[in-house]
N, C-alpha and C positions, 0 to 999 in steps of 0.2 A: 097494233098498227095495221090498219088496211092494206091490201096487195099497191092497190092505188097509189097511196100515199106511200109507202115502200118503195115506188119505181124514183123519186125525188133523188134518193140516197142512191140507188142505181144509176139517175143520169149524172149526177156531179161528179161518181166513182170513173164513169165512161169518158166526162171531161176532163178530167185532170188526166187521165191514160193520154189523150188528145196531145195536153199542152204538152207533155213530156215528150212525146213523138216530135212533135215540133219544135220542141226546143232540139231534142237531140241533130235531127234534122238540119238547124239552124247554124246549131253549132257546133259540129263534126271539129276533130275527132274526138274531143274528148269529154262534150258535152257542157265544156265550158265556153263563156265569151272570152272574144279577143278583140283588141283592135287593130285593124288591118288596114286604114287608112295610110297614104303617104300624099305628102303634101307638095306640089312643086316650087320650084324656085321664083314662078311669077306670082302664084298664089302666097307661096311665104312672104314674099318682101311686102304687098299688099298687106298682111296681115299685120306683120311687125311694122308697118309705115316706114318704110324705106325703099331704099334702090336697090333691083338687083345687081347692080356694080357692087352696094356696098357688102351683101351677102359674099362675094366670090372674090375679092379682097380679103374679107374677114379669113375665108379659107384658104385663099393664096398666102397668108403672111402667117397660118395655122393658130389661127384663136377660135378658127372653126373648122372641125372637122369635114369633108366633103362628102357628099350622102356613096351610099356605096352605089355600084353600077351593076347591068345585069351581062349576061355572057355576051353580049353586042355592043358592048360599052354607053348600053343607055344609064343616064343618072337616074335611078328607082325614085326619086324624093327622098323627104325630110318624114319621120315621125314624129306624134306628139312629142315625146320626149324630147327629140334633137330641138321642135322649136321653143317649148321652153329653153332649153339649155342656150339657145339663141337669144332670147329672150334676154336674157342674165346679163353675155358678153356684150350684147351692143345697145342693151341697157333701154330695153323697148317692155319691160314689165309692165302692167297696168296695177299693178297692184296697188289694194291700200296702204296706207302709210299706219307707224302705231296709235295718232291720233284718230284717225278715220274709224267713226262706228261699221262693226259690218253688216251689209243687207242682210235681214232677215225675212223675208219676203214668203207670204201666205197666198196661194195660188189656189183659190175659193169660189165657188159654185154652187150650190144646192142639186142645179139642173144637171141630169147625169145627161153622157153624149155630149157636151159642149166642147172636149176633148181639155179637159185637166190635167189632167196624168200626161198626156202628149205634150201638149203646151210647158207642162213642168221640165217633162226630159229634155226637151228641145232646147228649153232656157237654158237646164243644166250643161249639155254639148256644148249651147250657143257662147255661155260663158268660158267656160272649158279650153273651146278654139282662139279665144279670145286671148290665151293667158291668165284666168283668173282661178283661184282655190275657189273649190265648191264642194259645200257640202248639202245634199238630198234627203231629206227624212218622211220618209212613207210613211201617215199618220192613219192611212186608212186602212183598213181590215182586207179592203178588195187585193190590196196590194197590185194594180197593175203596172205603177211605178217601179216598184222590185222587180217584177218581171220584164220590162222593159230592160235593161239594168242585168238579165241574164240569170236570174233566181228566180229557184221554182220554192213559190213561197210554202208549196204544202211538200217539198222532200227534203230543199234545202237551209229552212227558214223556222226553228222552234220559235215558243213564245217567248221562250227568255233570250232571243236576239232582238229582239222587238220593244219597244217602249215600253210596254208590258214589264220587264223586270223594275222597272223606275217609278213607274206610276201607279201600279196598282196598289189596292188598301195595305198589303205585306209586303213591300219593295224589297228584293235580294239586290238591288245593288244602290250605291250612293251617287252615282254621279255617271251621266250615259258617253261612257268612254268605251266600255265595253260592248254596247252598239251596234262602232262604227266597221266597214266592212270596203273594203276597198274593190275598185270597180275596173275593169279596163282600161278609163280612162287614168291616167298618172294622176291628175289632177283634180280628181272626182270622186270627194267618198262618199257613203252611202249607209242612211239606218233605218234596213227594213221591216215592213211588215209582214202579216199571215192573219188568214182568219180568225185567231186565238187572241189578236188585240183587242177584237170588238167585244174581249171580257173585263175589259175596264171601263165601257160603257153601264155597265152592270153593276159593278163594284160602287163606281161614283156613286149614280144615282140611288144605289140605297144606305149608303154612307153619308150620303147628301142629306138625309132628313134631320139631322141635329141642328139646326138653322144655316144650311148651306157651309160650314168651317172646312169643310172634308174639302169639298171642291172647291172652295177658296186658295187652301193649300195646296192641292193637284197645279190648279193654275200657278199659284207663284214658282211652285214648285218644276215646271215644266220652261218655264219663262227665265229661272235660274240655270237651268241644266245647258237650255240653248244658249246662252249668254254666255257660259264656261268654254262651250266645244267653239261658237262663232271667234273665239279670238284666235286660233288657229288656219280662219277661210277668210276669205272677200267677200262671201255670197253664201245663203243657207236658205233654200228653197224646202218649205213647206207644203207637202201634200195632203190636206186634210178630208176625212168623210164629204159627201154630198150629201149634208145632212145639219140640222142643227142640235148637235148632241153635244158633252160634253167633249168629248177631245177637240171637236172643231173649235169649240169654244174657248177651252185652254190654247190653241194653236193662235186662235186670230188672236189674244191677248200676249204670246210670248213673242210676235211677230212685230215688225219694225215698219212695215210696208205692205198693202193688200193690192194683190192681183186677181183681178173676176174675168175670165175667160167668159163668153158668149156666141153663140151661134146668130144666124141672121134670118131669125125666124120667130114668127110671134111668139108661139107657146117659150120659146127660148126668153126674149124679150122679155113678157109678164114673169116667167118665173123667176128672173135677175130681179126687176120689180118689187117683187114678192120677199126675197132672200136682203136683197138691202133694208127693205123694212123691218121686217121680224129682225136681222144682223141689231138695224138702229135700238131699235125697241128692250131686246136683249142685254144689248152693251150698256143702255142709258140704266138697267134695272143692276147690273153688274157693278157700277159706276156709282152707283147710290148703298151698296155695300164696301167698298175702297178699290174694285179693280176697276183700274184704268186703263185706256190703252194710249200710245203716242205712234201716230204713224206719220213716215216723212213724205208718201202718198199712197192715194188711192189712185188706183186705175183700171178703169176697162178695157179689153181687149176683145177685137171680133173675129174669130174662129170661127175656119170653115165656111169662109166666104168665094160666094162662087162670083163673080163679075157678070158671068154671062145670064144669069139669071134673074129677069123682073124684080120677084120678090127679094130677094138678097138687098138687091138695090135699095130698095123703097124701105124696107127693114132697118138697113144702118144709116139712110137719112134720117129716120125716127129718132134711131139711137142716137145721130149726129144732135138732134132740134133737143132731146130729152137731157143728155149728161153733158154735150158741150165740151171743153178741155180735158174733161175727165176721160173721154175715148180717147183712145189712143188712136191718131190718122191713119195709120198702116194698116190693115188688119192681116190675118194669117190667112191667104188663099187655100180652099180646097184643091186637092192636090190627088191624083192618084200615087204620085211618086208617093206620100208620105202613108199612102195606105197601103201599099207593097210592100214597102217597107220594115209597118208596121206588120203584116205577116211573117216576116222575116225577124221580127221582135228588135227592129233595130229604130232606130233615128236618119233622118236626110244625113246628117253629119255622120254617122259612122260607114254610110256607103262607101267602096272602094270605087266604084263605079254607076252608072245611071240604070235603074231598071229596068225603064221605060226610053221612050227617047231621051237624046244626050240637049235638044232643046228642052222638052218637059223639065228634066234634072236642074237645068243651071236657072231655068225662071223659078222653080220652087224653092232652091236655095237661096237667089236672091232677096226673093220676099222675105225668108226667115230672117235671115240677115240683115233684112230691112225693116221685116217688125218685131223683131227680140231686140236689136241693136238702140231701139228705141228707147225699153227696160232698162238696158244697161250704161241709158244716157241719165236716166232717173236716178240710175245710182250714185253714177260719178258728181252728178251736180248735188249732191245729198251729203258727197266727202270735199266737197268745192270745188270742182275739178269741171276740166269741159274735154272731150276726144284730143289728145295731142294732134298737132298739124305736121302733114307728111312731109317726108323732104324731098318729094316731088315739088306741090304745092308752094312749101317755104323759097324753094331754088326759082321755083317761075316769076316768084311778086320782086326779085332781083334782078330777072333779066333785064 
């Protein structure tokens, strides 16, 4: 190997040194995530759709504990955990019932930079806050999901934590339990990736020359595995390659529901274009061998939308005149908060506080909250269900 091509293996060696500095960094002291969120008493009862009367009752009359206070007798908030545990007592769960199928939801792109991986974790938080079990499965080799997530896929993440034990041509394990990895969030687990997945890209495709069986079974095989772990969650967010290889392909098929993230920019645009086609073309040829797929929708999503800029503009009316219903009206504003953040290897939702300004903060969360919220109306109308009404709202159509 040439000096040249020898520096490859020296810069990746220099990067991954990086990400570990930064993660250390991030997550002081002990190199692990945490969550440090706490939630207040007007944002909880929002959350749980209720009154803050009925929050401070519940703990005047002790079926809820009262959040602790600091040396000045301020109330700290609530953590995840307390609002779940709230959740339970005054009976504001969201959850599905055991009829309800659960979202299985593929979060797909071809185009790298549309922010997939972001748009995934965000979901996963956004459900999370929400109240809902989620489970994350990083299908991609890049793993920036797992990192997201607070794992460093090249010290903390072998290949046999990875899909890789299940799916490759000599599977060590029968059923991806062994997997699952639990995250900071209480109600968020997680099944990482590493570099060492994209050896089942490999595997397949030369196991695939018998008239495709190999990756026939992978497929079903992948689609059973999700289906075993989903009856445990509400929500199972798939992160698959930017790419049309087999795993993407086993993924959009074990998947219940496709989410396409896009940016507001041509090359973005044609390459969504491009990626729905070959997707079409692919499924119809997969289709005409027995795999099929059933999804309860498809949807677009537009990431990285800036307002203040022309092209943006003129971009997502295209996309408005092109897909129609199938966009989602909200899109996800570019944000600096979410890219500070993102240096900080976190999500809007796990900040303790604002980055940037404390206006900046509360408009980028509300848009999240305004276009993930949208997602997880997709889902409830898919278990029959519509947002429960608050008892604000029910108390006013009374007076």
């Amino acid at each position: 190997m040439s000096s040249i091509v020898s520096q490859i293996g020296d810069l990746a060696e220099a990067g991954e040194r990086m990400i570990e500095r930064l993660r250390r960094k991030a997550f002081l002291p002990d190199s692990g995530k945490s969550l440090s969120v706490r939630i207040g008493i007007a944002d909880a009862a929002r959350l749980l759709g209720c009154s803050t009367n009925r929050i401070r009752m519940a703990e005047e009359d002790g079926r809820l504990p009262s959040p602790p206070a600091s040396d000045t007798g301020r109330r700290l908030g609530y953590t995840l955990e307390d609002m779940l545990h709230m959740r339970q007592i005054l009976g504001a769960s969201p959850q599905r019932s055991p009829e309800d199928v659960p979202a299985i939801i593929a979060v797909q792109n071809f185009k790298g930079g549309v922010g997939k991986s972001t748009v995934t974790t965000h979901l996963a938080h956004y459900f999370a806050m929400q109240g809902y079990r989620v489970l994350v499965v990083d299908c991609d080799s890049q793993a920036t999901t797992t990192t997201l997530f607070g794992f460093n896929p090249q010290f903390n993440v072998t290949r046999d934590d990875t899909l890789y034990a299940y799916l490759s041509i000599d599977p060590t394990q029968t059923d991806l339990s062994y997997a699952i990895k639990k995250t900071p969030w209480p109600n968020v687990d997680l099944i990482p990736s590493n570099l060492e997945l994209f050896d089942i890209e490999y595997e397949l495709a030369a196991g695939g020359s018998d008239g495709q069986s190999v990756l026939a079974a992978r497929f079903h095989k992948l689609k059973q595995g999700l289906a075993a772990l989903a009856c445990d969650y509400d929500v199972v967010l798939l992160d698959p390659p930017p790419a049309l290889g087999t795993i993407s392909l086993a993924v959009m098929q074990a998947a219940n529901a496709l989410l396409v993230p896009l940016a507001a920019t041509t090359p973005d645009f044609c390459s969504t274009i491009q990626f729905l086609s070959m997707t079409d073309q692919v499924l119809r040829q997969l289709e005409g061998v027995g795999i099929t797929l059933d999804y309860s929708f498809v949807r677009l999503i537009c990431s990285k939308f800036d307002s203040n800029d022309p092209s943006h503009t003129m971009i997502r009316a295209i996309m408005e005149q092109t897909f129609g219903p199938a966009l989602l009206p909200v899109p996800i504003l570019e944000s600096a908060e979410i890219s500070h953040a993102a240096l900080r290897m976190m999500t809007i939702y796990e900040l303790a506080r604002p980055i940037g300004s404390t206006k900046t903060h509360k408009r980028c969360r509300a848009n999240l909250d305004e276009s993930l919220g949208q997602i997880e109306q997709l889902v409830r109308q898919h278990w029959g269900r519509v947002t429960p009404a608050r008892e604000e709202d029910v108390l006013q159509t009374h007076v």
